[in-house]
C-alpha positions in Angstrom: 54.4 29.3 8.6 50.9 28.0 9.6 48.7 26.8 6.6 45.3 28.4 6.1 42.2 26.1 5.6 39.2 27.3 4.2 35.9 26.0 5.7 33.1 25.8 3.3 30.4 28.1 4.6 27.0 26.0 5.4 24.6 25.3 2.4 21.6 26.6 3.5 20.9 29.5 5.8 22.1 29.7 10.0 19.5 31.9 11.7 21.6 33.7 14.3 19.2 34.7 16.7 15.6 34.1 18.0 14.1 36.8 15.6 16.0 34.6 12.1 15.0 31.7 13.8 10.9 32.8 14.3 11.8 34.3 10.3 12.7 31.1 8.9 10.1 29.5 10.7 7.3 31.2 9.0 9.0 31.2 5.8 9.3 27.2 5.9 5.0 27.5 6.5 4.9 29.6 3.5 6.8 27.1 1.7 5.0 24.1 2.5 2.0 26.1 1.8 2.9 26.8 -2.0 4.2 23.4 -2.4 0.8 22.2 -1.2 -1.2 24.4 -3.5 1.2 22.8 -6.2 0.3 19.5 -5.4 -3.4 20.1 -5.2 -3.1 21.5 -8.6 -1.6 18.5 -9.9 -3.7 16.3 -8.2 -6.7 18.2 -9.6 -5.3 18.0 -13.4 -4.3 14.5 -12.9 -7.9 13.9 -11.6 -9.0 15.1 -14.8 -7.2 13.3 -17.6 -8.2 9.9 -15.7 -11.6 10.6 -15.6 -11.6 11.9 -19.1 -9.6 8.8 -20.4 -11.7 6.2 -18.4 -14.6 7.7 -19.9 -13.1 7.4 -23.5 -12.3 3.5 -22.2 -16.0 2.7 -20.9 -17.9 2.0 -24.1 -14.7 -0.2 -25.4 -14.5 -2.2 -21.8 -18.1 -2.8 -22.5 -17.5 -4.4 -25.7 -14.6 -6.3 -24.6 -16.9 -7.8 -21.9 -19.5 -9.1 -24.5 -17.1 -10.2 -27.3 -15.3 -12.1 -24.5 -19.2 -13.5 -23.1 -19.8 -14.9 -26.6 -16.2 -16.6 -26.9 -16.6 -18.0 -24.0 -19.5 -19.8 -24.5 -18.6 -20.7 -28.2 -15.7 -22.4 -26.9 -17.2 -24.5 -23.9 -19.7 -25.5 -26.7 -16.7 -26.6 -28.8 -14.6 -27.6 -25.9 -13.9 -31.1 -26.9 -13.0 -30.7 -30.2 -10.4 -27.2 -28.4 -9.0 -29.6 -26.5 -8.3 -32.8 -28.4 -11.1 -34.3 -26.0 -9.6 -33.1 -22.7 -5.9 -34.0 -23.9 -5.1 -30.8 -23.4 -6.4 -27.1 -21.8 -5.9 -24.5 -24.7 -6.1 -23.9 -28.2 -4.4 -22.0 -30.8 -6.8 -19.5 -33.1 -5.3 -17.4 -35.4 -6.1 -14.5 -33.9 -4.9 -15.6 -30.4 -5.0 -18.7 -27.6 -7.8 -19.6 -25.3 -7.2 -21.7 -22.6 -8.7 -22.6 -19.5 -7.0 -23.0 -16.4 -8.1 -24.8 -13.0 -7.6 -21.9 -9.6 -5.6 -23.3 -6.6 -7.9 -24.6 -3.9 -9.1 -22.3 -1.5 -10.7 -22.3 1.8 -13.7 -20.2 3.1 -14.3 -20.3 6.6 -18.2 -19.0 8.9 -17.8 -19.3 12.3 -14.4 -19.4 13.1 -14.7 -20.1 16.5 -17.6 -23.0 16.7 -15.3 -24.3 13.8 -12.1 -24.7 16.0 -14.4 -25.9 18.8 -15.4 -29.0 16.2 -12.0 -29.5 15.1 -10.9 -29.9 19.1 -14.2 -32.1 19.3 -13.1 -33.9 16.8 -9.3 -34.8 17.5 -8.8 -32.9 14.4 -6.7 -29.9 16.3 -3.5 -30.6 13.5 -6.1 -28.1 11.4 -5.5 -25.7 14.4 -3.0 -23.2 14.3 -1.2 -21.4 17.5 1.2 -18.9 17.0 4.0 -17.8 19.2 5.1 -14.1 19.1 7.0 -11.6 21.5 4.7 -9.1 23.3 6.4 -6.1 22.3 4.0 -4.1 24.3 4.9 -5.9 27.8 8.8 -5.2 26.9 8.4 -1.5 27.1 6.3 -2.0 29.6 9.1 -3.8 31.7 12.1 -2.4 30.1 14.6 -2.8 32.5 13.7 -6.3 32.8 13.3 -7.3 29.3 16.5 -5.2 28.2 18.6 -8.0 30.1 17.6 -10.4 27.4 19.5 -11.3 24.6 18.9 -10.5 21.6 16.1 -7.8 22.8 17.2 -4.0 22.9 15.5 -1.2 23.4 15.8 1.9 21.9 15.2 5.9 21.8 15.2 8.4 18.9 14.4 11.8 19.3 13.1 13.7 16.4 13.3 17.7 15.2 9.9 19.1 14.3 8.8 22.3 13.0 5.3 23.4 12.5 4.6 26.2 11.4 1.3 28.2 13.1 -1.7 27.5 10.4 -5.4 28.8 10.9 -8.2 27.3 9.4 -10.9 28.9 7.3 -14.2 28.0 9.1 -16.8 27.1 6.5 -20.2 28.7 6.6 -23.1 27.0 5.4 
C-alpha cells in the first residue's frame, strides 16, 4: 500500500494566469503605496517631536556653552595650581574633573600637486605615496582574458523586478 504525502500548499498566493498575474501586480503598487504614505506619516511626526525637543534643548545648550566659556578660562588662569605645576593634565572638583588633553598631530595639505613636485625636488619622495590596485573596470572589459587568472572570477546575477505603473501629479504653479 503506497503512503500518501501531503505537500504544504505555497504561503503566499500563485497567480495562475496572465490576468492573476497583471492582479497581483497592481495590488503589490497599491501596497507599496500605503506603506509609503505610512512612512511619510511617520517621518512627518518624527519630524515633529525633534524639532519640538531641539527647540526645548536650545536655550539649555546655550547655557552650557557659557558656563563651560567661563570654566575654561577660570581654569587656564588657575592652571598651575590644577595641575600641580604641569605634573599632571586634570583635576578633581567636587562637582566633576577637568582635564586637558593634547590632539594627535595632523596634517593639512594646499597644493597637492606642486607639493609632491617639491618632495620629488627634494629627494624627499619616502613622503610620496603610490598605490597599486586591480582595474576592475579593464577586467570586464576583457573578461575572457582576465577570467584565466587566478584568483579573479567573474560573475552574473540576474535579478526579479516588479514595478508597478505609477503617474505623477504635475504641479501647477
Amino acid at each position: 500500500m503506497a503512503q500518501r504525502v501531503k505537500a504544504e500548499a505555497a504561503p503566499w498566493r500563485v497567480p495562475q494566469n496572465r490576468d492573476q498575474a497583471n492582479e497581483c501586480i497592481a495590488e503589490i503598487g497599491r501596497l507599496q503605496r500605503e506603506r509609503d504614505r505610512i512612512r511619510a506619516d511617520m517621518n512627518d511626526e518624527v519630524a515633529a517631536v525633534k524639532e519640538r525637543h531641539e527647540a526645548q534643548a536650545l536655550p539649555l545648550a546655550e547655557k552650557i556653552r557659557h558656563l563651560s566659556a567661563g570654566v575654561q578660562l577660570w581654569c587656564e588662569a588657575n592652571r598651575s595650581e590644577l595641575t600641580q605645576g604641569g605634573k599632571v593634565k586634570f583635576a578633581m572638583l567636587a562637582a566633576g574633573k577637568i582635564n586637558w588633553r593634547m590632539r594627535p598631530p595632523k596634517v593639512a595639505l594646499r597644493g597637492k600637486d606642486k607639493i609632491i613636485e617639491a618632495l620629488k625636488a627634494m629627494g624627499l619622495s619616502r613622503f610620496i605615496r603610490v598605490t597599486e590596485e586591480v582595474n576592475k573596470e579593464a577586467i570586464l572589459a576583457e573578461a575572457e582574458i582576465a577570467g584565466a587568472v587566478p584568483g579573479i572570477s567573474i560573475t552574473r546575477g540576474e535579478d526579479f523586478v516588479i514595478t508597478p505603473h505609477e503617474t505623477e501629479l504635475e504641479e501647477v504653479a
